[in-house]
Backbone as JSON, one array per atom type, in Angstrom:
{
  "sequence": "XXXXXXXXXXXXXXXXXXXXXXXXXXXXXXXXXXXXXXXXXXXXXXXXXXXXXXXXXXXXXXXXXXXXXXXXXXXXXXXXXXXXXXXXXXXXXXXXXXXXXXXXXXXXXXXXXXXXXXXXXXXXXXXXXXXXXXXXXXXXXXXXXXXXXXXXXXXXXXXXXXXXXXXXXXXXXXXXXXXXXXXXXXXXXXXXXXXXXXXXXXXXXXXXX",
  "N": [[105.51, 131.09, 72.24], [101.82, 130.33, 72.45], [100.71, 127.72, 74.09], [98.55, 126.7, 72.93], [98.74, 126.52, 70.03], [100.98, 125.51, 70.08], [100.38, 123.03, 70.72], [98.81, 122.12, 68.21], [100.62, 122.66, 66.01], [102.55, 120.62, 66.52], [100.39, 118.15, 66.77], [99.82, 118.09, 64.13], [102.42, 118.31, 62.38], [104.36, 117.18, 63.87], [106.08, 114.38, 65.52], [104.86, 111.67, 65.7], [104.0, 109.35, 67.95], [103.19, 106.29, 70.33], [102.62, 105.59, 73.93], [103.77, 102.9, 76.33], [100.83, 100.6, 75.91], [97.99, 98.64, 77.11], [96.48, 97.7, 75.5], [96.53, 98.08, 71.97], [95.84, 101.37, 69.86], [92.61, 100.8, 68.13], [91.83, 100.07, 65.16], [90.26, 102.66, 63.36], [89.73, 103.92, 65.53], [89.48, 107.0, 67.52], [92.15, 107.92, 68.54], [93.76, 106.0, 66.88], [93.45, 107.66, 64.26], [93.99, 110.11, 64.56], [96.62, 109.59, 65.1], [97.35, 108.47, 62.66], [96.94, 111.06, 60.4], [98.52, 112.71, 61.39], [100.72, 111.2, 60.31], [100.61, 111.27, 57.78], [99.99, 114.11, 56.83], [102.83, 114.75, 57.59], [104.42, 113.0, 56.35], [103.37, 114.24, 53.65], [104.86, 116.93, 53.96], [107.23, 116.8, 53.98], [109.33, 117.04, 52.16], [111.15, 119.76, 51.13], [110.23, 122.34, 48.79], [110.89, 125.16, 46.36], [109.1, 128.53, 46.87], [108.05, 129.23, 44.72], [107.26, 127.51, 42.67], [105.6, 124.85, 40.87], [105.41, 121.94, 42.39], [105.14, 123.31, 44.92], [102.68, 124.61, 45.54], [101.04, 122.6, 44.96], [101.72, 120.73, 46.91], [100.76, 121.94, 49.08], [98.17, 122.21, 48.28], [97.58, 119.86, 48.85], [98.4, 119.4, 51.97], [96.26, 120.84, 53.08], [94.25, 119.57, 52.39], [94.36, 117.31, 53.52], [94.58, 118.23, 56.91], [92.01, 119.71, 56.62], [90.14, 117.87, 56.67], [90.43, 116.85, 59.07], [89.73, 118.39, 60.93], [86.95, 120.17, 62.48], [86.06, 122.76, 61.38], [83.6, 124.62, 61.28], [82.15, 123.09, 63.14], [84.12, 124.12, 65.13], [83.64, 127.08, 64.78], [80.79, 127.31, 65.22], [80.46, 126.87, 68.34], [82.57, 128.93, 68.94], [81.25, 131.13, 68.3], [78.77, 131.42, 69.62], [75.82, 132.42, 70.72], [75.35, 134.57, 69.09], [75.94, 133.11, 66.42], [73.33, 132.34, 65.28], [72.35, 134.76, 64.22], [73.37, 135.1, 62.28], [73.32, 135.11, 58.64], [72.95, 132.4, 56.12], [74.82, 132.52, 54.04], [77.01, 134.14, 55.4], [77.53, 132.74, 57.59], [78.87, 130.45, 56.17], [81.16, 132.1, 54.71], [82.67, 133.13, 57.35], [83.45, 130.51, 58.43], [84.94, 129.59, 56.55], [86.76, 131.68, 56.31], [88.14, 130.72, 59.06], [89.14, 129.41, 58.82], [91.04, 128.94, 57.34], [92.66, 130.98, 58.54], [93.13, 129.3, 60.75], [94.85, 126.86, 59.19], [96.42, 128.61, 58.21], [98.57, 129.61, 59.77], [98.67, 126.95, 61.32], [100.45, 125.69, 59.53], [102.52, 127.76, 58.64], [103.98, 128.57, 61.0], [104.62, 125.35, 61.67], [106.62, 125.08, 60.14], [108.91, 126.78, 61.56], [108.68, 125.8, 63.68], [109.47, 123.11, 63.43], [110.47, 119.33, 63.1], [110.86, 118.25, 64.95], [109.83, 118.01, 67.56], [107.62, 115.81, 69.66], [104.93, 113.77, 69.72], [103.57, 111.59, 72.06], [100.66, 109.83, 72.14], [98.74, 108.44, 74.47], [96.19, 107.87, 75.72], [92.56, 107.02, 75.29], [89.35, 107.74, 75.1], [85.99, 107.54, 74.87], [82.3, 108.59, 73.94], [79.14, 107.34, 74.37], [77.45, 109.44, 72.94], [78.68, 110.23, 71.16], [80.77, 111.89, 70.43], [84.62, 112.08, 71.62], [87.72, 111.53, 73.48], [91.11, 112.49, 73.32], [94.07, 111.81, 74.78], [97.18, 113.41, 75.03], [100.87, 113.74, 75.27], [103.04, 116.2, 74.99], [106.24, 116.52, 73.8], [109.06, 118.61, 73.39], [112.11, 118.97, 71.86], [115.28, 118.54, 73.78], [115.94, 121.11, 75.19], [117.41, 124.68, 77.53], [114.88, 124.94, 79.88], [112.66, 123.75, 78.62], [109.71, 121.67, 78.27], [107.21, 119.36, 78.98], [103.95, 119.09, 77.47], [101.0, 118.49, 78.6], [97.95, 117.04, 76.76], [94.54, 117.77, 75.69], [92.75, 116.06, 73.43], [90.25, 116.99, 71.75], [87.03, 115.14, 70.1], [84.49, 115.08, 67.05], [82.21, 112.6, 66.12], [81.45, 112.3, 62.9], [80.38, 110.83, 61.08], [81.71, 109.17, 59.09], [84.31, 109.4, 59.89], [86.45, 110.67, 62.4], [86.59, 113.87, 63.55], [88.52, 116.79, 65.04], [87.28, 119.3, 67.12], [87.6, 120.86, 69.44], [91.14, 121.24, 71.47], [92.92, 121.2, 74.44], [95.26, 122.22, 76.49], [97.26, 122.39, 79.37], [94.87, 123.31, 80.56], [94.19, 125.56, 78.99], [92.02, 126.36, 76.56], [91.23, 125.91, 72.59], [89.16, 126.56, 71.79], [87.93, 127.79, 73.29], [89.64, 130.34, 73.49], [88.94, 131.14, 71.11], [86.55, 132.02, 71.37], [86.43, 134.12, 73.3], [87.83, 135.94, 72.54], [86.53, 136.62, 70.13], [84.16, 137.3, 71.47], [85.2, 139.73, 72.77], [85.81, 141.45, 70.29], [82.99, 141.35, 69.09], [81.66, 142.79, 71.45], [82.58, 145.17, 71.15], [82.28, 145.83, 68.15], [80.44, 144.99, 67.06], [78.76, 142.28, 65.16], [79.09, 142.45, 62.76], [81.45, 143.78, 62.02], [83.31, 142.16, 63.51], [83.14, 140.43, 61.23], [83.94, 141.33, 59.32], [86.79, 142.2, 60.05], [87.64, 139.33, 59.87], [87.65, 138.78, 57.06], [89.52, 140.64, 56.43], [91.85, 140.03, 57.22], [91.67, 137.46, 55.99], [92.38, 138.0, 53.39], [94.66, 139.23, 53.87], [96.45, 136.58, 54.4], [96.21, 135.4, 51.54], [97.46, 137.22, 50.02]],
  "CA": [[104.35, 130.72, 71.43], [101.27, 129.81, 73.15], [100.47, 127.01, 74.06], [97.47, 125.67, 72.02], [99.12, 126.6, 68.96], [102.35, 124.44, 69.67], [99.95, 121.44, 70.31], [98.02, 121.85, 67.06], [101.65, 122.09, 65.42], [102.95, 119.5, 66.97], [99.7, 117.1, 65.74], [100.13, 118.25, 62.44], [103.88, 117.86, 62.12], [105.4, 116.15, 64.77], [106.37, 112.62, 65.09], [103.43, 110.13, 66.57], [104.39, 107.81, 69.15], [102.63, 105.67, 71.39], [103.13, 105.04, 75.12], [102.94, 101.82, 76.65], [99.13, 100.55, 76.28], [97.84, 97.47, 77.23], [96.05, 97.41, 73.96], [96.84, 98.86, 71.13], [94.43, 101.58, 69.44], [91.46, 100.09, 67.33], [91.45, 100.95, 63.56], [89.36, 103.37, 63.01], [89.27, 104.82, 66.8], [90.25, 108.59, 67.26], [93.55, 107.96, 68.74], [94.78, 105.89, 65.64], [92.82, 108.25, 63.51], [95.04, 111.13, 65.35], [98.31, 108.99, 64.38], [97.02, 108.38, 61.17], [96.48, 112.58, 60.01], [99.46, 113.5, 61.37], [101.71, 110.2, 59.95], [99.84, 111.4, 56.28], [100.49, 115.0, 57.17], [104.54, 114.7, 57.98], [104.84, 112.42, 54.93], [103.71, 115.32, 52.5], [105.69, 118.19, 53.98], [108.92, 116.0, 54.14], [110.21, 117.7, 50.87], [110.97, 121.18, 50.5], [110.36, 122.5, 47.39], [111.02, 126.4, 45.86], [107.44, 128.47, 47.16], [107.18, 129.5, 43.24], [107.05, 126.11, 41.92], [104.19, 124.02, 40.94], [105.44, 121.55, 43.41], [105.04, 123.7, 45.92], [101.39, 125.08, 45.7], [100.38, 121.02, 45.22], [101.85, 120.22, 48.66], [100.29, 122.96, 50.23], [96.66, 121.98, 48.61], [97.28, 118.04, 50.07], [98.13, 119.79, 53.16], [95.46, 122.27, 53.43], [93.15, 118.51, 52.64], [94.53, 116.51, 54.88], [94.04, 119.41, 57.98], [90.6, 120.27, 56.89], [89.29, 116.41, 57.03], [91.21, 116.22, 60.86], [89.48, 119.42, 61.8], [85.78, 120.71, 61.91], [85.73, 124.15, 61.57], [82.3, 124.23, 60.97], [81.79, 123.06, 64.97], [84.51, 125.34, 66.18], [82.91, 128.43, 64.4], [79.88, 127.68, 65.42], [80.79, 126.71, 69.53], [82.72, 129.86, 69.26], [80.22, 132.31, 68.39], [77.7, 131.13, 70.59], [73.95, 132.38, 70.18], [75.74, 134.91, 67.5], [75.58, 131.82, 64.98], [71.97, 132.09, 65.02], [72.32, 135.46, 63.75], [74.07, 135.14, 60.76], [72.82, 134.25, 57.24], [73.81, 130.67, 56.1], [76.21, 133.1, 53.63], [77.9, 134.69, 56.65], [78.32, 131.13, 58.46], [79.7, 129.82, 55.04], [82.24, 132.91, 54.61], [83.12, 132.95, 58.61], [83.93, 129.52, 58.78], [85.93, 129.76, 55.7], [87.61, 132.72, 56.7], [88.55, 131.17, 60.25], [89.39, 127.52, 58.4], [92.39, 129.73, 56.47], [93.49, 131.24, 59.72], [93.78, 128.3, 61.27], [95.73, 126.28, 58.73], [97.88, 129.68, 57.84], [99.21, 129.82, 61.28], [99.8, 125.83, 61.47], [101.74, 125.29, 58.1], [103.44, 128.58, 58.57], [104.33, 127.97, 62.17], [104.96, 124.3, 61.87], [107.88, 125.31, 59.89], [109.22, 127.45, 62.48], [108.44, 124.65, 65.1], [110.4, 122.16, 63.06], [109.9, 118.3, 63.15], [111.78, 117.53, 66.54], [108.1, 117.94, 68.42], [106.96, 114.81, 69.75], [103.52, 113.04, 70.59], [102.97, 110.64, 72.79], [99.2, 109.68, 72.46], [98.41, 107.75, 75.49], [94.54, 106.92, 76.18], [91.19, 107.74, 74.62], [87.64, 107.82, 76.22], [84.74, 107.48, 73.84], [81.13, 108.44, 74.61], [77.97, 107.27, 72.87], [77.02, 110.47, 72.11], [79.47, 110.54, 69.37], [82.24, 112.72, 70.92], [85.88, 111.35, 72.18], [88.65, 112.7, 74.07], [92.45, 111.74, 73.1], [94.93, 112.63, 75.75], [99.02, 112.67, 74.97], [101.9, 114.44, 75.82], [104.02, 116.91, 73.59], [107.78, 116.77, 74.02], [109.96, 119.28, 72.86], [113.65, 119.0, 71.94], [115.85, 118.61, 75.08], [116.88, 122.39, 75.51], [117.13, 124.71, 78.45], [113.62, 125.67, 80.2], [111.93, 122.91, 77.84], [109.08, 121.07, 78.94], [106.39, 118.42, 78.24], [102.27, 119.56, 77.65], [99.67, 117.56, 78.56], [97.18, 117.67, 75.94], [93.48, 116.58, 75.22], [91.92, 116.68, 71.56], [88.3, 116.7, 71.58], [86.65, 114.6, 68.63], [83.02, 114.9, 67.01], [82.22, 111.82, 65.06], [81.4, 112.72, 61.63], [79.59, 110.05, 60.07], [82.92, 108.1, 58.44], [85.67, 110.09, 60.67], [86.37, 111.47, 63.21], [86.6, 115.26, 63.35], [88.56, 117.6, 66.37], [86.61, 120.39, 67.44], [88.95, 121.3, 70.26], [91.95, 121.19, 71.85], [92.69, 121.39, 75.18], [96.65, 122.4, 76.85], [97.25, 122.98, 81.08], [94.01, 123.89, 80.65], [93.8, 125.99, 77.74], [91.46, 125.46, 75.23], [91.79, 126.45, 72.0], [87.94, 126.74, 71.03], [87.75, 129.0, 74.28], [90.35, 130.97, 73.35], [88.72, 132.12, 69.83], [85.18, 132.58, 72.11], [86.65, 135.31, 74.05], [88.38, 137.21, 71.11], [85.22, 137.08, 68.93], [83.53, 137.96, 72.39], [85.49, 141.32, 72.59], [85.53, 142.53, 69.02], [81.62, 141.99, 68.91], [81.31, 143.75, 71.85], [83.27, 146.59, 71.03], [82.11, 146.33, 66.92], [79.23, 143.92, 66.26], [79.18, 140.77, 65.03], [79.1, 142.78, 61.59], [82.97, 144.6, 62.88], [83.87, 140.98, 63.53], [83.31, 139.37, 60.04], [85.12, 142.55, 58.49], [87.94, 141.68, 60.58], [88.07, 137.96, 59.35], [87.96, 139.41, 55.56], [90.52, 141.44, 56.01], [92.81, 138.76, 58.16], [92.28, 135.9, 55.05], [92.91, 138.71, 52.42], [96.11, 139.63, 54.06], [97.05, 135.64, 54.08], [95.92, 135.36, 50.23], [98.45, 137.99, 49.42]],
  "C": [[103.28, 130.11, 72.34], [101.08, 128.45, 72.84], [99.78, 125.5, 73.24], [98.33, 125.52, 70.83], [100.6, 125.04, 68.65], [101.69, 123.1, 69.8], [98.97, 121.45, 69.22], [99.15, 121.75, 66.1], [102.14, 120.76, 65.24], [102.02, 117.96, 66.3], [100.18, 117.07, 64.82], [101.19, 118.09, 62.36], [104.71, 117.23, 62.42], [105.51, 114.62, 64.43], [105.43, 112.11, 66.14], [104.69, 109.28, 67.48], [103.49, 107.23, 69.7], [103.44, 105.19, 72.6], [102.99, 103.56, 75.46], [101.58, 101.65, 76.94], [99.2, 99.01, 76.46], [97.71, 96.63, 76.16], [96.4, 97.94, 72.75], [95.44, 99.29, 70.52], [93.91, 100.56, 68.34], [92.19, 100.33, 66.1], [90.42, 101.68, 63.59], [89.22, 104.38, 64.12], [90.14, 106.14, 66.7], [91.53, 108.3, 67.4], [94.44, 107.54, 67.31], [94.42, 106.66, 64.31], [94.02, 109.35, 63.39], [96.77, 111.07, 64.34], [98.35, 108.78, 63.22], [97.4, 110.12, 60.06], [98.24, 112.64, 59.95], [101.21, 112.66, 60.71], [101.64, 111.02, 58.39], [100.72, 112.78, 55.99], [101.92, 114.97, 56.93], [105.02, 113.98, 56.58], [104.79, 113.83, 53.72], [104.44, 116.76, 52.92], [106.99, 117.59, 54.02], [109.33, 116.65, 52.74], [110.0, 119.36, 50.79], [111.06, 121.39, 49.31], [110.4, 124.76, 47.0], [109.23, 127.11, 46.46], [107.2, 128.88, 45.37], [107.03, 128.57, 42.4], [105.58, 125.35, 42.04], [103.81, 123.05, 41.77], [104.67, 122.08, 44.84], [103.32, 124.09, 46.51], [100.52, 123.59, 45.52], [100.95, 120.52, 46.47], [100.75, 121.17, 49.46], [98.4, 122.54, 49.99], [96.65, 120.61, 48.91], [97.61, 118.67, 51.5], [96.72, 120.07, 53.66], [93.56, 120.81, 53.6], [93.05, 117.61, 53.72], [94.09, 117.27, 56.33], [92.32, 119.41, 57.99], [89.76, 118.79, 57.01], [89.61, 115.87, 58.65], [90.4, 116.84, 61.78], [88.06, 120.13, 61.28], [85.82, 121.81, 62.39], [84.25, 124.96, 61.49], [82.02, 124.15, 62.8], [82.52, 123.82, 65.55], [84.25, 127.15, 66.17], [81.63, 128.74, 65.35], [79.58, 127.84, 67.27], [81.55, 128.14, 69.44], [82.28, 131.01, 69.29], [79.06, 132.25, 69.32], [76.72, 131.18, 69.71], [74.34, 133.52, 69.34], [75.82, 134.25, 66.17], [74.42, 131.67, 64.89], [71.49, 133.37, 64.54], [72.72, 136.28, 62.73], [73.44, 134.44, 59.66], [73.44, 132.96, 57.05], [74.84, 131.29, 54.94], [76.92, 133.63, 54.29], [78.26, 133.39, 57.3], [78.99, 130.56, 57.75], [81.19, 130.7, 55.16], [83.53, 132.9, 56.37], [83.77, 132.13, 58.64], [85.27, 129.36, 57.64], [86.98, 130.35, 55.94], [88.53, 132.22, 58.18], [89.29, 129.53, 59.53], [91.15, 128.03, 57.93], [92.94, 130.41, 57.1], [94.49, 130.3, 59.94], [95.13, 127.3, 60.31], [96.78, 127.46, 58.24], [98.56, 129.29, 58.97], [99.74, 128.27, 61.76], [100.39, 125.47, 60.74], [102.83, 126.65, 58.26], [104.58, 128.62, 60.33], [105.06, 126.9, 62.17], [106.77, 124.6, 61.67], [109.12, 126.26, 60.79], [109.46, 126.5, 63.78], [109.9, 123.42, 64.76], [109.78, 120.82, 63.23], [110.34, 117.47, 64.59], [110.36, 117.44, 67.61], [107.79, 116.43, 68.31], [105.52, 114.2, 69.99], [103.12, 112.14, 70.77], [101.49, 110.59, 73.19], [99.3, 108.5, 73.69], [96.96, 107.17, 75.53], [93.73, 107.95, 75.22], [90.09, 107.18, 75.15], [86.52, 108.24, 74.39], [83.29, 107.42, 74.39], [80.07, 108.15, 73.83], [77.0, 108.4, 72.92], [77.7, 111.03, 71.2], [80.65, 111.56, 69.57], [83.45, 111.29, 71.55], [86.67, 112.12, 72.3], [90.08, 111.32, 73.84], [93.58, 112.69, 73.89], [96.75, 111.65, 75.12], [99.52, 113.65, 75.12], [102.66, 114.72, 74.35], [105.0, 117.21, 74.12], [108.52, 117.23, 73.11], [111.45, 118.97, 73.35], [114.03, 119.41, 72.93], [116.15, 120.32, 74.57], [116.68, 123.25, 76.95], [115.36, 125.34, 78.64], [112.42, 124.83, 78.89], [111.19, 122.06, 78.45], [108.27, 120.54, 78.39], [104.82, 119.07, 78.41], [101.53, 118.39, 77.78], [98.56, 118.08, 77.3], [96.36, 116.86, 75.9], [92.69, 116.96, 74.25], [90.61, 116.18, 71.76], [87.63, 116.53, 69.91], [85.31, 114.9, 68.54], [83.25, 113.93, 65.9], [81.12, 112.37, 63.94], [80.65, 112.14, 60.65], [80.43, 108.61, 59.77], [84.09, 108.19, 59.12], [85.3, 110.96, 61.92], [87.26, 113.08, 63.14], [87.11, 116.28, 64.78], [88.18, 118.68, 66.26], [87.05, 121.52, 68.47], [90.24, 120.73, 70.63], [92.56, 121.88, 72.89], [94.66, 121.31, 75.94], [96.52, 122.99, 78.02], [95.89, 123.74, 80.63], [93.67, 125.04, 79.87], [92.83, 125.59, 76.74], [91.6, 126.4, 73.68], [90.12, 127.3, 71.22], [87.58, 128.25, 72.3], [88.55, 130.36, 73.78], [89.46, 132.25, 71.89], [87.33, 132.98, 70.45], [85.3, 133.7, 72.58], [87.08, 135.9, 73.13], [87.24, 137.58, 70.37], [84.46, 137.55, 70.03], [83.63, 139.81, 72.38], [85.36, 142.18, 71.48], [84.03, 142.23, 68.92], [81.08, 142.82, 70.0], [81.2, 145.37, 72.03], [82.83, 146.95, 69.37], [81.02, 145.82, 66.36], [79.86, 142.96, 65.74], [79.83, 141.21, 63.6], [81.18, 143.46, 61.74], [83.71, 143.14, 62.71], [84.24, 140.38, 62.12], [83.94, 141.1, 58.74], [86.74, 142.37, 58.37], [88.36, 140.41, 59.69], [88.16, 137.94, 58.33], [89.27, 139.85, 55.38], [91.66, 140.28, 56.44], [93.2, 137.99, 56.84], [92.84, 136.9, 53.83], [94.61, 138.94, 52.52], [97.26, 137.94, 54.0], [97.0, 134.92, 52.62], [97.08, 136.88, 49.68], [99.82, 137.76, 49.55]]
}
């Protein structure tokens, strides 16, 4: 599984830790923001329930709330299209972002479960700039097994107004906002931007079924 993916799991499901700090985070600062999501997070998937139960489709929309208040899709739509986001209607940037918002959380609730809860994260430090961004660096440890190893990871925040909001996510140098840049790079080069948002129709249709 690549990389990015197991540290956007891992947020979302794993178990929080902290390393030794001198200080402990703020209230309110990204890092305990971070530990906060994914404490909230882990609490409401802790019960399995039947998927045809009423239970079940009310976990999944406190999931699907909790995720989308952690994560601006909105900034990683628009950083990943480049100067193609200036060529879309404000109903194509609405549908897009929608369409890539229901990716993303398909692939980490359906994943997670696959991942399991044994994923660790050790948040370590955070850097804050006054231009309203912050970077939260910690380590993701997977269950002792063989050929198992630890990621460095750094979550890139945009402050939001009331919250803070990650926009990327960054693994050995992976990013995850890069990652979608170059894919939407190739299918508009090879289909248009118009080819592209066909694609992302068909993609959330097939996870709505």
């Amino acid at each position: 599984m690549n990389l990015v993916v197991v540290a956007l799991i891992s947020w979302l499901v794993g178990r929080t830790e902290v390393t030794s700090l001198n200080t402990p985070p703020r209230p309110g600062s990204p890092m305990s923001q971070l530990m906060r999501s994914t404490e909230e997070l882990q609490a409401c998937l802790r019960r399995e329930y039947p998927s045809w139960s009423p239970e079940a489709d009310m976990q999944k929309s406190v999931a699907r709330r909790l995720i989308d208040r952690s994560i601006d899709y909105r900034e990683i739509s628009r950083r990943a299209l480049g100067r193609n986001w200036d060529r879309l209607s404000d109903d194509d940037r609405s549908e897009f972002v929608t369409d890539l918002s229901r990716l993303i959380q398909s692939r980490s609730l359906s994943r997670g479960l696959d991942v399991g809860p044994d994923l660790r994260v050790h948040f370590e430090r955070e850097s804050v700039s006054e231009r309203g961004t912050a970077s939260v660096y910690a380590t993701i440890l997977a269950p002792p097994k063989p050929n198992s190893r630890s990621v460095e990871v750094e979550y890139r925040l945009l402050w939001k107004g009331d919250h803070w909001a990650v926009y990327d996510l960054l693994t050995d140098g992976d990013s995850l906002l890069e990652g979608y840049r170059a894919q939407f790079d190739r299918i508009i080069a090879r289909e248009s931007i118009a080819g592209l948002l066909r694609r992302m129709k068909r993609a959330e249709s097939r996870i709505q079924e």
